[in-house]
N, C-alpha and C positions, 0 to 999 in steps of 0.2 A: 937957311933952311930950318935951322933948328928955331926961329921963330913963327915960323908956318907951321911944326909940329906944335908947337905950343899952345896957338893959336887954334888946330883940331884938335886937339885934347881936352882946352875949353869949351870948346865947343857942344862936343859930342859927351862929353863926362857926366852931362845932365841929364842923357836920355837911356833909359832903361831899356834893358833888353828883355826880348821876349820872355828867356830863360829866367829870368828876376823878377819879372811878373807874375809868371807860372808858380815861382816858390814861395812868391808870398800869398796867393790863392790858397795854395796849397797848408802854407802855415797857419792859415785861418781855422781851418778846420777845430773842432771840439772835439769827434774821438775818432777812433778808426773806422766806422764807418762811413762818415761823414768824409775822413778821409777817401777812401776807397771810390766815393762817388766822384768828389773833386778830380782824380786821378782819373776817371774814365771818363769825363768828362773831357778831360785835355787831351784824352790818346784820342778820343773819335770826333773832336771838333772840328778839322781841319777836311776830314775823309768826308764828313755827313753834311758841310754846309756850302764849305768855299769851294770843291774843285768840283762839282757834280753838277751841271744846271739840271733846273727841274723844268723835262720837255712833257714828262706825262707821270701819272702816279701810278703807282704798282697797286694793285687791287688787295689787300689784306696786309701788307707792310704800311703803318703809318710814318715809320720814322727813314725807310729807304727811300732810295730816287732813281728814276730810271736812269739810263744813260741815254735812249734812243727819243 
């Protein structure tokens, strides 16, 4: 067994988690504002792109999505 753990260890040791992604994005940054963008950037990425399909556009929101 303990060579099957071994085995996923190498495996997987090479791929980056989201989390580790996220923080070197974020270490990119030049100053704090730049910061502060990046940062909001990653809280409403997830809300505004992947779980909403876009069935119809909302009339004076460019960046929302209906639900219906």
């Amino acid at each position: 067994m303990s060579t099957f753990k071994q085995w996923l260890h190498k495996v997987f040791s090479g791929i980056e988690s989201q989390e580790q992604r996220d923080e070197a994005y974020l270490a990119q940054s030049v100053d704090a504002s730049d910061l502060e963008r990046r940062i909001h950037q990653l809280e409403y990425r997830s809300a505004a792109d992947e779980h909403f399909p876009l069935h119809a556009s909302v009339p004076g929101f460019h960046h929302r999505r209906a639900l219906w």
